[in-house]
SEPALO-998073 format. One record per atom (N, C-alpha, C): residue number from 1; residue in one letter; atom name; y, x, z. Coordinates in steps of 0.1 Angstrom, whole numbers, plus 5000, padded with zeros to 4 digits. Atoms other than C-alpha are relative to their C-alpha. Layout:
# residues N
 koltor sero gulum    v    u    w
    NUM    A    CA    Y    X    Z
...
***
This chain:
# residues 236
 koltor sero gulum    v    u    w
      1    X     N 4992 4990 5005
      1    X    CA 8464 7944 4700
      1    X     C 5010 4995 4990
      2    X     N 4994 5005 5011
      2    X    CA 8495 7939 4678
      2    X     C 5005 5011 4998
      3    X     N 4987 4990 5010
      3    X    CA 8523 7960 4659
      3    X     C 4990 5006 4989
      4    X     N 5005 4997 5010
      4    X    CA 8513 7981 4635
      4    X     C 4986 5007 5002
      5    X     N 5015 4993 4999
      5    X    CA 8480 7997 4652
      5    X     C 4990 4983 4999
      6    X     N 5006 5009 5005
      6    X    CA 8468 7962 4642
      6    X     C 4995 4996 4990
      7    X     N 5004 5000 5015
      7    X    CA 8465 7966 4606
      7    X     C 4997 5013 4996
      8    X     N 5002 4989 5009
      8    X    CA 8444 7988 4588
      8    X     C 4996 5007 4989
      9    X     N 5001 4997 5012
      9    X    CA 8448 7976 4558
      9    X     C 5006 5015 4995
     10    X     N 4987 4992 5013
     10    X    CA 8456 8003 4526
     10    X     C 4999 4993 4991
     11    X     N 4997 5005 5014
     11    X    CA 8468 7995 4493
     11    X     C 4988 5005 4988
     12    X     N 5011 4999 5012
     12    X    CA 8441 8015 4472
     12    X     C 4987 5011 5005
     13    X     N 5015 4988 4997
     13    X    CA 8408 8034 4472
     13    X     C 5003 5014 5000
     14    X     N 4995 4989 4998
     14    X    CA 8426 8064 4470
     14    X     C 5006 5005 5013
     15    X     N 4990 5003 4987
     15    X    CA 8447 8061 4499
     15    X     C 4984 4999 5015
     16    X     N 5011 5002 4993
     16    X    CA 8413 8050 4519
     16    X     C 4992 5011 4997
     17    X     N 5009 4986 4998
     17    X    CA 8395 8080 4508
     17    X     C 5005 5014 5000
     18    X     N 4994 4988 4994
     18    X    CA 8418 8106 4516
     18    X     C 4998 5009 5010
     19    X     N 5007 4991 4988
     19    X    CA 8400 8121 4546
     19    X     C 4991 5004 4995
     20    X     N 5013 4991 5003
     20    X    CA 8371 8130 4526
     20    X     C 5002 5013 5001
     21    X     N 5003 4982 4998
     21    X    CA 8362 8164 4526
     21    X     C 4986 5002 4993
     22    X     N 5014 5000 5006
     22    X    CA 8331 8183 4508
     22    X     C 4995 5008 5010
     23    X     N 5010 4996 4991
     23    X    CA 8303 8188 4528
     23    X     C 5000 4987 5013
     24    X     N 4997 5010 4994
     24    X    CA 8307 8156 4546
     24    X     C 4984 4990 4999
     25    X     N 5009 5012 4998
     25    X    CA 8280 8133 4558
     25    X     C 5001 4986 4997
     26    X     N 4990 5017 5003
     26    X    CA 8287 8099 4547
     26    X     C 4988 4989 4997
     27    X     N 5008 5011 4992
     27    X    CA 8266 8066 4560
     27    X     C 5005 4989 4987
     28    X     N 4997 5011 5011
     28    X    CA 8264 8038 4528
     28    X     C 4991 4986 5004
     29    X     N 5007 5013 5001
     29    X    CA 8256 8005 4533
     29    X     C 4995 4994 4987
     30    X     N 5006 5002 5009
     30    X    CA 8238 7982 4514
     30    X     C 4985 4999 4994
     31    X     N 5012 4998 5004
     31    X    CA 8201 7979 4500
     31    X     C 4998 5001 4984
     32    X     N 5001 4996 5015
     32    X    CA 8192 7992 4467
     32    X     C 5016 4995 4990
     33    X     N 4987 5000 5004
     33    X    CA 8223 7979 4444
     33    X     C 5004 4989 5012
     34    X     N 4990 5013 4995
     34    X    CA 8229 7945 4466
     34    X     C 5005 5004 5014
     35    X     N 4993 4998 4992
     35    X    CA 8258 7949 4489
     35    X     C 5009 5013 4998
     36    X     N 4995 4986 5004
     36    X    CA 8271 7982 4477
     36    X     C 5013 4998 5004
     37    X     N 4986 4997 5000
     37    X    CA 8308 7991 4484
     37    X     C 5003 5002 4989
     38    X     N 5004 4997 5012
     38    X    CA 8310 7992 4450
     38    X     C 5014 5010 4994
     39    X     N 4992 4994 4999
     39    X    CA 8347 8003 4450
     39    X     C 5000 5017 5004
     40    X     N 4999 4986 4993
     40    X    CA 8345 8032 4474
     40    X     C 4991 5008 4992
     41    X     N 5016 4990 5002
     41    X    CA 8308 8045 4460
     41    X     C 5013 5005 4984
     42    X     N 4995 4991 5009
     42    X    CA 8332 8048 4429
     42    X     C 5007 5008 4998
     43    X     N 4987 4994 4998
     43    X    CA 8362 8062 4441
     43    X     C 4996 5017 5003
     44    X     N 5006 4988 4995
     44    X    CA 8342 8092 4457
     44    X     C 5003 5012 4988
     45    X     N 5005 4990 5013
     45    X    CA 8334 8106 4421
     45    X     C 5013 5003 4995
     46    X     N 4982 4992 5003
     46    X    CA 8373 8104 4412
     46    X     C 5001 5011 5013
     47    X     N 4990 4994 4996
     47    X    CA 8381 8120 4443
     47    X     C 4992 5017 5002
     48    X     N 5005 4989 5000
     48    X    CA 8359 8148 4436
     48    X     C 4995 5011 5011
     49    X     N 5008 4993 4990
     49    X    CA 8343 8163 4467
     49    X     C 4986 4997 4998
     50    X     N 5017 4997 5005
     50    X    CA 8307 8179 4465
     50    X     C 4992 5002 5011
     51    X     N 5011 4995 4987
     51    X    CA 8280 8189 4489
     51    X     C 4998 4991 5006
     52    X     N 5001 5012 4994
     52    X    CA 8274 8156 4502
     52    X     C 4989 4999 5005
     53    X     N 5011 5008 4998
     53    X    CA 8251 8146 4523
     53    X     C 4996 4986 5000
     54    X     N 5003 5019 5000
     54    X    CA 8242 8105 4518
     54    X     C 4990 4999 5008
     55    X     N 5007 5004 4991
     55    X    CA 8226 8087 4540
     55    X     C 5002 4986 4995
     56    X     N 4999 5018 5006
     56    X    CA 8217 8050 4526
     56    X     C 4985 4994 4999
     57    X     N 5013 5003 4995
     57    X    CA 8183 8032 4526
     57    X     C 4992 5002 4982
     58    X     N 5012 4992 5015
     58    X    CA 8174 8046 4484
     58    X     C 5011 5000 4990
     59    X     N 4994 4990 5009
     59    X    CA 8202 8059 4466
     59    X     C 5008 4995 4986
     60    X     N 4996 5009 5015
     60    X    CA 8212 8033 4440
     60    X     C 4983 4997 4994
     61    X     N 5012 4998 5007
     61    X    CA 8186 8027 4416
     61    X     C 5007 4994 4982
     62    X     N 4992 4997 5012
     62    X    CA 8193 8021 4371
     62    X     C 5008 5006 4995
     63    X     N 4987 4996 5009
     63    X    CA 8220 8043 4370
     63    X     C 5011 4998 5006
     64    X     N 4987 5006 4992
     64    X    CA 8241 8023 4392
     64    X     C 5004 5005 5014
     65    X     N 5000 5001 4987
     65    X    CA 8256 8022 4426
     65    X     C 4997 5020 5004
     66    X     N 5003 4987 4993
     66    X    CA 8248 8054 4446
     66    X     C 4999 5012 4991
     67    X     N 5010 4991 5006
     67    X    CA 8227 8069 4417
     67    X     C 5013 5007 4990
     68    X     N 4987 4994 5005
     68    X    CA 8263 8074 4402
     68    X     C 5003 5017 5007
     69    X     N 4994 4989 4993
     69    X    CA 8269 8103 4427
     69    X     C 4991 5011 4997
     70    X     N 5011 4997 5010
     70    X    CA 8235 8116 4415
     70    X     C 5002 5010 4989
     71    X     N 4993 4994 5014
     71    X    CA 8247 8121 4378
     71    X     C 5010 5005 5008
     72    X     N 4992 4991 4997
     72    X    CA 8278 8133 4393
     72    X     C 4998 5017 5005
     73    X     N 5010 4986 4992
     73    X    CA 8256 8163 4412
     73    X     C 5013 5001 5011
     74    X     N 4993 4995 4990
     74    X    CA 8279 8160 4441
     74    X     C 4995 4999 5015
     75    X     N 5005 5001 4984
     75    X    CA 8252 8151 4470
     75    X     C 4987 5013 4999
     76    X     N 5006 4994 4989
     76    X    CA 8233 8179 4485
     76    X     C 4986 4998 5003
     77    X     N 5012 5002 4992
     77    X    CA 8209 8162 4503
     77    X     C 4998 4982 5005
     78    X     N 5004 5016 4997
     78    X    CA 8193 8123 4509
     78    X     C 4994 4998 5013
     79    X     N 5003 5011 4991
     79    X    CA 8190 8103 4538
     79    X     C 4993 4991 5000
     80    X     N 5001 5014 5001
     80    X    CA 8167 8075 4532
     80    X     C 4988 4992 4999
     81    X     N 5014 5007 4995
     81    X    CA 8138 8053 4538
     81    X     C 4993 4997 4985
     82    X     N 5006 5003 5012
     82    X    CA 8130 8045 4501
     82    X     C 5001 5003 4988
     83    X     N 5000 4995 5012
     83    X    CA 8126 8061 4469
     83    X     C 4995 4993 4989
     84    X     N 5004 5014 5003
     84    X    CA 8104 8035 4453
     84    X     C 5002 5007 4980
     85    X     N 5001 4997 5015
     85    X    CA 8114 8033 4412
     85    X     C 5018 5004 4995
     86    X     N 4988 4997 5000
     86    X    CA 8148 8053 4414
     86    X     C 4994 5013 4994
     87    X     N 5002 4987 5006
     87    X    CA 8141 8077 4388
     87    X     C 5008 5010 5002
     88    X     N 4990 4990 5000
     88    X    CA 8174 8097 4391
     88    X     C 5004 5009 5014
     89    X     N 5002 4986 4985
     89    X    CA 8166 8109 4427
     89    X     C 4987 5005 4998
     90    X     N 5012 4989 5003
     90    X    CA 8129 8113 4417
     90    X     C 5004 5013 4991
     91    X     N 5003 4988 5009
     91    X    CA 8139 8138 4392
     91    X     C 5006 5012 5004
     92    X     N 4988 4991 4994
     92    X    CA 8167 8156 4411
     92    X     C 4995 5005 5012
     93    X     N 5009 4997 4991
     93    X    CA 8141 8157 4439
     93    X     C 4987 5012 4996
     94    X     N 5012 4992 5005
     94    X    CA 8111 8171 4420
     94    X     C 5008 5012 5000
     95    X     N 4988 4987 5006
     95    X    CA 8139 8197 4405
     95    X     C 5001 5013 5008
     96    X     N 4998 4993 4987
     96    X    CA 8150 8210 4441
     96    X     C 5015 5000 4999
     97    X     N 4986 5001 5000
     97    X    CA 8185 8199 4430
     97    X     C 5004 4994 5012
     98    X     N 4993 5009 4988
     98    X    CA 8187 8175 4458
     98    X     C 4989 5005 5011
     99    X     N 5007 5005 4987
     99    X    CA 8172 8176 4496
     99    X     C 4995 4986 5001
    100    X     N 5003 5015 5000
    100    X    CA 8152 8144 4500
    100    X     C 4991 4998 5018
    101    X     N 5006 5006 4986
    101    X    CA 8143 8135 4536
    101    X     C 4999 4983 5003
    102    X     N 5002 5012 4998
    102    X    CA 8124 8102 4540
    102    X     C 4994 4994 5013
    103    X     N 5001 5006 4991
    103    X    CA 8128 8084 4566
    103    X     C 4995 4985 5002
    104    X     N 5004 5015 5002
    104    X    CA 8109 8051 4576
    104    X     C 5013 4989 5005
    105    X     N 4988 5007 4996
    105    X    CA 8133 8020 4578
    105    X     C 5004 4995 5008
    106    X     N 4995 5004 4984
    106    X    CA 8131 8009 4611
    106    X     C 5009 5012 5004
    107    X     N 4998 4987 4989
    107    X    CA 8136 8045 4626
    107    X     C 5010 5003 4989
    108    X     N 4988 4997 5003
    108    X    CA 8166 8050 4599
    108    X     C 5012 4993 5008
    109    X     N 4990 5009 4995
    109    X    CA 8185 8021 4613
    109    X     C 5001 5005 5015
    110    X     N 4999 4999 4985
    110    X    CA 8177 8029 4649
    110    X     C 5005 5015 5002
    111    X     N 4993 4985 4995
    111    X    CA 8185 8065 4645
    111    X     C 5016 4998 4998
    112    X     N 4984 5004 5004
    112    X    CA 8220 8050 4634
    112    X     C 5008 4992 5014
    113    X     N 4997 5010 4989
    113    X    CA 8220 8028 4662
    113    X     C 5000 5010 5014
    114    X     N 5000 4986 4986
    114    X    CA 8212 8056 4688
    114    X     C 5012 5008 4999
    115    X     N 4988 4999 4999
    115    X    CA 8243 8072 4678
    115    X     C 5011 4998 5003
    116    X     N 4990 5010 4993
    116    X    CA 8265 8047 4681
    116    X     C 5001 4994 5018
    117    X     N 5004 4998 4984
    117    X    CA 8250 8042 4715
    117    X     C 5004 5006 5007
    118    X     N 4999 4991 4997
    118    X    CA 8255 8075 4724
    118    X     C 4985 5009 5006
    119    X     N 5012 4996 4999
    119    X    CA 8218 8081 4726
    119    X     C 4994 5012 4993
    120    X     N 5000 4985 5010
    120    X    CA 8210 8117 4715
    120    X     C 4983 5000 4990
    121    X     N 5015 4999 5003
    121    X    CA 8170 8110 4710
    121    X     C 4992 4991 5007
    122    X     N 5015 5008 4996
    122    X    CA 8141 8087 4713
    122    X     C 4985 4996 4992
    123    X     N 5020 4996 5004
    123    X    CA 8100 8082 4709
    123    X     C 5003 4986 4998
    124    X     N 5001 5019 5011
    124    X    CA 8090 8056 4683
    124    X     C 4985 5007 4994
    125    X     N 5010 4998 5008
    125    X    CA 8052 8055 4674
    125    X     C 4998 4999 4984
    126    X     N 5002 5001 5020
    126    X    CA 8060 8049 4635
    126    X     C 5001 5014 4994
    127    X     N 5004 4983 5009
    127    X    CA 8050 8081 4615
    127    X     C 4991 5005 5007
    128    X     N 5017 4990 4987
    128    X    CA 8023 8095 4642
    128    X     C 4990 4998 4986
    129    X     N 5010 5000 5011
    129    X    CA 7997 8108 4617
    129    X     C 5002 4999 4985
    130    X     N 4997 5001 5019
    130    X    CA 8017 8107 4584
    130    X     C 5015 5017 5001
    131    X     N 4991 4986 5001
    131    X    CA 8038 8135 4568
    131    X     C 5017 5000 5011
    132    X     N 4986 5003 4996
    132    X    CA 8071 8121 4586
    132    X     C 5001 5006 5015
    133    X     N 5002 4990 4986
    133    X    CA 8056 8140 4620
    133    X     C 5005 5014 4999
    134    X     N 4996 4984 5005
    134    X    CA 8059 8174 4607
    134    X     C 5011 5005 5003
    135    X     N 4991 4992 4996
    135    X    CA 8080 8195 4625
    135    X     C 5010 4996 5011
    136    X     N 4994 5006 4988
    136    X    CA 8088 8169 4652
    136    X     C 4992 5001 5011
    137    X     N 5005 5002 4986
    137    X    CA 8082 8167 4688
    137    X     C 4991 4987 5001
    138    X     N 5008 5011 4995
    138    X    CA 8050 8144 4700
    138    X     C 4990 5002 5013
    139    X     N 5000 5002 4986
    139    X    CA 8049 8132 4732
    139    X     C 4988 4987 4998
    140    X     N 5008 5011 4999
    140    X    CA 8019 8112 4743
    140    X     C 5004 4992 5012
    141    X     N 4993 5008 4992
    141    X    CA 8031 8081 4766
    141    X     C 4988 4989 5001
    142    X     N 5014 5011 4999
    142    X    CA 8004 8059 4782
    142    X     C 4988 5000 4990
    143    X     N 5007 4998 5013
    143    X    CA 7980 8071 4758
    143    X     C 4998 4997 4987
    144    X     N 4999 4999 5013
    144    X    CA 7996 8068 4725
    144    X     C 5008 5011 4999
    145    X     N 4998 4989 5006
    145    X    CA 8011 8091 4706
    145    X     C 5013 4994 4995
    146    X     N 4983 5005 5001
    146    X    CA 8052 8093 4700
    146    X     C 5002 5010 4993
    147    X     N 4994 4988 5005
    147    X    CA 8072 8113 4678
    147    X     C 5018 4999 5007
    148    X     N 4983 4997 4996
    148    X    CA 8110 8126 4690
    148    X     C 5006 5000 4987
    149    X     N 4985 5002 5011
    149    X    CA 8138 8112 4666
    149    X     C 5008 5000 5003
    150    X     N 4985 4994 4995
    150    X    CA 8170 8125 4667
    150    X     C 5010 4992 4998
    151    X     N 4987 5004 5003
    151    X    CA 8203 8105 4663
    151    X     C 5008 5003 4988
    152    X     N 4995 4994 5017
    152    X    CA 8216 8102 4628
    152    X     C 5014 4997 5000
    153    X     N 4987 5000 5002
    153    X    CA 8254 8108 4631
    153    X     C 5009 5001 4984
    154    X     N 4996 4999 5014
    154    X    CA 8279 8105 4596
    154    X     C 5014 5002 5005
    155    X     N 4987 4996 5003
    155    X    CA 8312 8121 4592
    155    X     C 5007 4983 4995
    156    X     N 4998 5013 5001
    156    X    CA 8319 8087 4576
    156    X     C 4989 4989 4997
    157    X     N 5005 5008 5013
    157    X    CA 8310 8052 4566
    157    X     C 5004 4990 4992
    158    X     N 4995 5014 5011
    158    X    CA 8311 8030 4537
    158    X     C 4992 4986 5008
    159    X     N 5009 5008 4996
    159    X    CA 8307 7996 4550
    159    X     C 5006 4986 4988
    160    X     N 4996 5018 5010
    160    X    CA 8308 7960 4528
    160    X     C 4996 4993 5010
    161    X     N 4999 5011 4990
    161    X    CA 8318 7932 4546
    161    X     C 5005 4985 4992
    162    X     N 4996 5018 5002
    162    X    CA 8318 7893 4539
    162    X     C 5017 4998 5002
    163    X     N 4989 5003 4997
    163    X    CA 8352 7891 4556
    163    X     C 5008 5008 5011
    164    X     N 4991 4998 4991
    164    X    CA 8378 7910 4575
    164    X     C 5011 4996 5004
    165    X     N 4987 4998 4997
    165    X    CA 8405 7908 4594
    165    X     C 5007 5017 5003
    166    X     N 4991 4988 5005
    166    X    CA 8436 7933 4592
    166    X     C 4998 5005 5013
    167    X     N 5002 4993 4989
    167    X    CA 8424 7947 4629
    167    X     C 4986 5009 4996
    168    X     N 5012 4990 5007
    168    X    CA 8388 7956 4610
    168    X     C 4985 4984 5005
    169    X     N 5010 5010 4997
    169    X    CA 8367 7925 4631
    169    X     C 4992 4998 4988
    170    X     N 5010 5005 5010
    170    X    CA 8337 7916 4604
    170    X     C 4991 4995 5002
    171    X     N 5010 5005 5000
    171    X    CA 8316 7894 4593
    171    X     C 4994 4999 4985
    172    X     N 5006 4990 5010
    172    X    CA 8287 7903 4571
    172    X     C 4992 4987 4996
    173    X     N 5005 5010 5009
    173    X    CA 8273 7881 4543
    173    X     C 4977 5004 5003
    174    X     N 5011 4999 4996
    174    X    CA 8234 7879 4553
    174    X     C 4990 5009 5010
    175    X     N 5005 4987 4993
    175    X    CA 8212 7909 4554
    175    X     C 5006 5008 4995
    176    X     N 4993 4989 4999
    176    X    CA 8238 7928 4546
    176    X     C 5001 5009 5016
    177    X     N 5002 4989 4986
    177    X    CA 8235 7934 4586
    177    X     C 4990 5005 4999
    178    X     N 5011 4987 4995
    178    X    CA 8207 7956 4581
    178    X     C 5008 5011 5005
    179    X     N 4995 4985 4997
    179    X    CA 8225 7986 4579
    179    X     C 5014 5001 5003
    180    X     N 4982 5000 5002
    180    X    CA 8262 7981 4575
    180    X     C 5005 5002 5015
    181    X     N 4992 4997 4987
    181    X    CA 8271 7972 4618
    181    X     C 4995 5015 5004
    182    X     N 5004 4988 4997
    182    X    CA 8254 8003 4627
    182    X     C 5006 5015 4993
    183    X     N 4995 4985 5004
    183    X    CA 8264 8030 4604
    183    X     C 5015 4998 5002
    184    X     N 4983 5005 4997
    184    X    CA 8301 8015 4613
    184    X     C 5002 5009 5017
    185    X     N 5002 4997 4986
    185    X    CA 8288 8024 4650
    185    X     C 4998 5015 4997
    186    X     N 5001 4988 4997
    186    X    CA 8276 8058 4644
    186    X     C 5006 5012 4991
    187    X     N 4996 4998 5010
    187    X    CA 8301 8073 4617
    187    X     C 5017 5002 5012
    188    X     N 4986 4996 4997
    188    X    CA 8336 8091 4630
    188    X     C 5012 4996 4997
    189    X     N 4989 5014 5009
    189    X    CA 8358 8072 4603
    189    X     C 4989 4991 4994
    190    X     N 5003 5006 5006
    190    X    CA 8348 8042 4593
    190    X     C 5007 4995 4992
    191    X     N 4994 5005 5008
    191    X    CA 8361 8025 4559
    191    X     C 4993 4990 4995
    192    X     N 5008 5016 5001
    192    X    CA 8355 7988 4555
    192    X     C 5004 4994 4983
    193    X     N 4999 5001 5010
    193    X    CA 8355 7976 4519
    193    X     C 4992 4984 5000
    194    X     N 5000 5014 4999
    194    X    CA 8359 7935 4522
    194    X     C 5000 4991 4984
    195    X     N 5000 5012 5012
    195    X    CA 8353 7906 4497
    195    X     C 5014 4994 5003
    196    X     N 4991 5006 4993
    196    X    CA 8379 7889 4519
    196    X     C 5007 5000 5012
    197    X     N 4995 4996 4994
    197    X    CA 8406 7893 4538
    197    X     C 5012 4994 5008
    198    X     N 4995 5006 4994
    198    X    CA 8421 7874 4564
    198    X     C 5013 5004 5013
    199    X     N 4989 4994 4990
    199    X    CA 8448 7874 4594
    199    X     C 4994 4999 5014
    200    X     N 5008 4995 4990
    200    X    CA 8437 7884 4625
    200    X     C 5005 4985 5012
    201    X     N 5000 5014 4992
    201    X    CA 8430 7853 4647
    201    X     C 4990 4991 4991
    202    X     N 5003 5007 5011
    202    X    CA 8413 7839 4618
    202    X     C 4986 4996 5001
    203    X     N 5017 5005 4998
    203    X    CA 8375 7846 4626
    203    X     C 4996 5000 5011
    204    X     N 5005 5002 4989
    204    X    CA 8359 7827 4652
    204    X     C 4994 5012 5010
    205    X     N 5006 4988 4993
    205    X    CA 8352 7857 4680
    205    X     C 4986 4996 4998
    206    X     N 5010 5000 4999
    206    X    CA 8314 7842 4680
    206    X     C 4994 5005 4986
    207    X     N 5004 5001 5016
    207    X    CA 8315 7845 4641
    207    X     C 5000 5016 4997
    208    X     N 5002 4984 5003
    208    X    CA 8319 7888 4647
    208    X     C 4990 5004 5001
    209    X     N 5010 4988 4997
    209    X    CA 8294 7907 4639
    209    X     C 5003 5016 5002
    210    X     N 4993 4985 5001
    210    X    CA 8313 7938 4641
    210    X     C 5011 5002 5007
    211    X     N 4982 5005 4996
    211    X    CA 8344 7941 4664
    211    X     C 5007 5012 4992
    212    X     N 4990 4991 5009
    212    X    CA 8375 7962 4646
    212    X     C 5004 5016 5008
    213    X     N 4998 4989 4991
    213    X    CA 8375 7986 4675
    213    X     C 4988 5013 4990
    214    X     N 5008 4990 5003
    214    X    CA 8347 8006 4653
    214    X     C 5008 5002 4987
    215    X     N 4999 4994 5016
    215    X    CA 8367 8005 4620
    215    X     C 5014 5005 4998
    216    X     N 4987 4990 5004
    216    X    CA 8396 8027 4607
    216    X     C 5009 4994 4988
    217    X     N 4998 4999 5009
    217    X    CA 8401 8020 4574
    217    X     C 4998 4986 4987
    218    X     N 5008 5014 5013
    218    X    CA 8401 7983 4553
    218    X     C 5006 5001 4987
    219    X     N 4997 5001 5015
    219    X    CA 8404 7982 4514
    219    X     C 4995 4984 4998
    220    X     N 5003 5010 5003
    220    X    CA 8405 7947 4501
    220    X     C 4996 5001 4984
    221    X     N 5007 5000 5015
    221    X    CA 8383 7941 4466
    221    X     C 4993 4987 5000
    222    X     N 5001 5013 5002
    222    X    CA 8376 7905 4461
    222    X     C 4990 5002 4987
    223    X     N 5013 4998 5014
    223    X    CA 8356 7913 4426
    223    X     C 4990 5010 5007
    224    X     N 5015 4989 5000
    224    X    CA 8321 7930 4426
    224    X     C 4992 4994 4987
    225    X     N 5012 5003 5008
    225    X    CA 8297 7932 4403
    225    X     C 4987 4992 5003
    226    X     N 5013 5007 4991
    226    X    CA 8272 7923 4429
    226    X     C 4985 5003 4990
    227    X     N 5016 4996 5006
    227    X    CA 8239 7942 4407
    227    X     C 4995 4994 5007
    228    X     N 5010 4995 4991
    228    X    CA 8208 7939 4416
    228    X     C 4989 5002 4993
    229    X     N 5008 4991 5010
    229    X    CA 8178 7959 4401
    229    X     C 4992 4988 4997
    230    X     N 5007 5012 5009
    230    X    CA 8154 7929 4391
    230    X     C 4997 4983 5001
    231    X     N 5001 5017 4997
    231    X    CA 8152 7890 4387
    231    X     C 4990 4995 4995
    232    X     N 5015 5008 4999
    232    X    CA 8119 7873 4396
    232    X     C 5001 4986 5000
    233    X     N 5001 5007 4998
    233    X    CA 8116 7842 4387
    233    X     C 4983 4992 5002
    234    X     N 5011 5005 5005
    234    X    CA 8085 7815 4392
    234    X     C 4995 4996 4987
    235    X     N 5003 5010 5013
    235    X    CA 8065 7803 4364
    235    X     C 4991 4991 5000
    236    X     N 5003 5017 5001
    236    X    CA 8055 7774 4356
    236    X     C 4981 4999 4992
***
């Protein structure tokens, strides 16, 4: 592809989050603070849209990252496999301020991935016998026991990437692939939010994890803070 439907760079986080809207589903990459979009997660709260639903694998945690949107009181309702020691959704949870739907973390990512697919639904024995059944379909299949998971679609997503090019192609700094190629896959706009930002031809096609055909929207941000909630060292 060349001319101008080749680049998708914009100039600022503003300009990139212009489509939002409130009441909007929105797909965050990332694991607890490391990998965050750290740009976008903060641009959201300038651009002031409420009712949110998030979808991310636990919401920020200290204060930081996600848990910003949190304090802001502009999400609605959670998406996410882990709650763990993120006080600021436990308490917004207890409250009844927020919706908290927890999902286990295989079957988050695969419901992300079934979308992207175009897979409406499928049986996964994880949760049979725990509260995560409740109110789902279970199908017994060769004599185990399945529950029906639905396809987890997002209005948008935030995705962090190791490296773009100006067409969207990415490549993603570790396990940042957990979540990030997928919610890119099953997310209507996607907005890529890059460390680095190259010219298209640049990254070896074997070296994509992501081709540019899934993404809409790149912001280049070279700084991060790069958090992350605790540092373990050995002792001696």
């Amino acid at each position: 592809m060349t001319g101008k439907h080749a680049n998708k760079v914009v100039t600022s986080i503003a300009e990139a989050l212009a489509p939002l809207r409130d009441g909007m589903t929105i797909l965050v990459g990332g694991f607890g603070l490391s990998g965050n979009p750290e740009a976008l997660i903060r641009g959201v709260v300038e651009r002031g849209v409420r009712e949110l639903t998030l979808v991310s694998n636990n919401a920020g945690n200290l204060g930081k990252g996600l848990a910003t949107w949190l304090h802001a009181g502009i999400i609605k309702k959670v998406i996410c496999s882990y709650i763990g020691n993120n006080d600021d959704l436990h308490t917004r949870m207890a409250s009844g301020e927020v919706q908290v739907e927890i999902t286990p973390q295989g079957t988050l990512a695969e419901r992300m991935r079934a979308a992207g697919a175009g897979i409406p639904a499928f049986f996964t024995p994880t949760g049979v016998g725990t509260v995560v059944e409740e109110g789902k379909e279970i199908r017994e299949i060769d004599g185990r026991r399945y529950l029906l998971e639905r396809a987890l679609h997002g209005d948008v997503a935030f995705v962090r990437a190791q490296t773009s090019d100006h067409f969207g192609n990415l490549r993603f700094w570790r396990t940042a692939r957990n979540f990030n190629p997928v919610m890119a896959t099953a997310a209507k706009l996607t907005i890529v939010e890059c460390d680095k930002l190259v010219d298209n031809g640049l990254i070896d096609p074997d070296a994509v994890h992501l081709p540019g055909i899934f993404v809409h929207r790149i912001i280049h941000v070279p700084e991060h803070e790069n958090a992350f909630e605790y540092k373990t060292v050995r002792k001696r």
